[in-house]
C-alpha positions as CSV (number, residue, x, y, z in Angstrom):
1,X,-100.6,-83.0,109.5
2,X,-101.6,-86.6,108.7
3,X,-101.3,-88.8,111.6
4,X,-98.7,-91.6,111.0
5,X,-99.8,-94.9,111.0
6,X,-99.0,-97.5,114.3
7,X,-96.9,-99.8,114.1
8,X,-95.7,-103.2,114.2
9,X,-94.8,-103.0,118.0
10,X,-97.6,-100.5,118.6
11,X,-100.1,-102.7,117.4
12,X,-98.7,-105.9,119.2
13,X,-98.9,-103.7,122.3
14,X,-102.7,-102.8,121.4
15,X,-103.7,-106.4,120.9
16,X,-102.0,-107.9,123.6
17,X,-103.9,-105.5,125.8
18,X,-106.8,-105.9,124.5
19,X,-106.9,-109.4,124.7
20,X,-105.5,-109.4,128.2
21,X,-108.4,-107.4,129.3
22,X,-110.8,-110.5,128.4
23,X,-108.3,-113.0,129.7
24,X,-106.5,-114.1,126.6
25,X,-102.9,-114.4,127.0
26,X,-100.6,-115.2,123.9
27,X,-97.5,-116.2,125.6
28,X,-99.7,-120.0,126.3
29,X,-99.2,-120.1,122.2
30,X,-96.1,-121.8,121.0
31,X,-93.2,-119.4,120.1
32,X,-92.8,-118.6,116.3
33,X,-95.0,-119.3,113.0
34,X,-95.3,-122.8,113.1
35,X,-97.8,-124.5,114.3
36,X,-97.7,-126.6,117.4
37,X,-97.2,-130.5,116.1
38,X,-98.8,-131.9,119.2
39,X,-102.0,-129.5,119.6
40,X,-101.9,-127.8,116.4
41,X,-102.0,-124.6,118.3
42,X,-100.8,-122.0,116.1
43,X,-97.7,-119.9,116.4
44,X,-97.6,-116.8,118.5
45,X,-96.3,-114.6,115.8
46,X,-98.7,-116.1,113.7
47,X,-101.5,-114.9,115.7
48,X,-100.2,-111.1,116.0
49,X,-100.0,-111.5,112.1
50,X,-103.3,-112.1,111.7
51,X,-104.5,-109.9,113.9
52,X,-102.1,-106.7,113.0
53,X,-103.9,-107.3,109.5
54,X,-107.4,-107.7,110.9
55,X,-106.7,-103.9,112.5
56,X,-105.3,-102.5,110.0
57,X,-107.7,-103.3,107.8
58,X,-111.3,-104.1,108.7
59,X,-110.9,-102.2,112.2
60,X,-110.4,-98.7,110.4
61,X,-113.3,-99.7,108.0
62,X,-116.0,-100.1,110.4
63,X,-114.6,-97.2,112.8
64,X,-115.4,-94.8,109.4
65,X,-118.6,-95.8,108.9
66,X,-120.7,-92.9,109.2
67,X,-124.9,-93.2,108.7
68,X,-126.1,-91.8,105.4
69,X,-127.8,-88.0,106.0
70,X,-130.8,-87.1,103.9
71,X,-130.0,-83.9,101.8
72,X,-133.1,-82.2,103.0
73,X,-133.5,-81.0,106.7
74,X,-136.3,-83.0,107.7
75,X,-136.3,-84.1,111.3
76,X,-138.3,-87.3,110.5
77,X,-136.4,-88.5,107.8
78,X,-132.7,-87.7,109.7
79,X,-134.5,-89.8,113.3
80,X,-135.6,-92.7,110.6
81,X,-131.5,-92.5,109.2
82,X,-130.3,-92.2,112.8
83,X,-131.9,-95.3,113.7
84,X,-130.2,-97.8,111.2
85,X,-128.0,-100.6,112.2
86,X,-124.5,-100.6,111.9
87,X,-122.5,-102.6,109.3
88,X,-121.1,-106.2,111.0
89,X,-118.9,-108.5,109.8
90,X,-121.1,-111.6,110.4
91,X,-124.6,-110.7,110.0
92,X,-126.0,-114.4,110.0
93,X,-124.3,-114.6,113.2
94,X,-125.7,-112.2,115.4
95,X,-129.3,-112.6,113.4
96,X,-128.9,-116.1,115.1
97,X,-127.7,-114.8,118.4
98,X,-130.6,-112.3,118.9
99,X,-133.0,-115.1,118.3
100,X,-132.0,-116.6,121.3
């Protein structure tokens, strides 16, 4: 049995969390889609847009990555695959912030 995908509220529930666990709290963001016309502060239900579709999409992408296994059993070569970096979504980024 395939396991149904979340939904709307379940991922509101997930990102809220989330983001209340690093001291983010949506409900400082002005009500609706538009955005604020005095801070330009977007909507609140802008924001969970944008992140429902960041989950949904590149979320599940990166959880499937899996590191490529050589066809052959050698130890050495499957240590060497074991060893590689996972995908990112900014690589320029955190090449900069490793730097430091």
């Amino acid at each position: 049995m395939a396991p149904t995908p979340p939904t709307d509220a379940d991922l509101n529930v997930l990102i809220r969390a989330r983001l209340a666990a690093i001291g983010i709290d949506l409900d400082q963001l002005p009500p609706g889609t538009a955005p604020d016309p005095e801070t330009g502060a977007p909507g609140r239900d802008a924001v969970l847009a944008s992140l429902r579709s960041f989950v949904r999409g590149t979320v599940a992408s990166l959880a499937a990555y899996q590191p490529p296994t050589p066809d052959a059993a050698d130890p050495e070569a499957a240590r060497a695959l074991s060893q590689q970096r996972v995908p990112i979504l900014y690589p320029a980024n955190s090449t900069e912030w490793r730097k430091a």
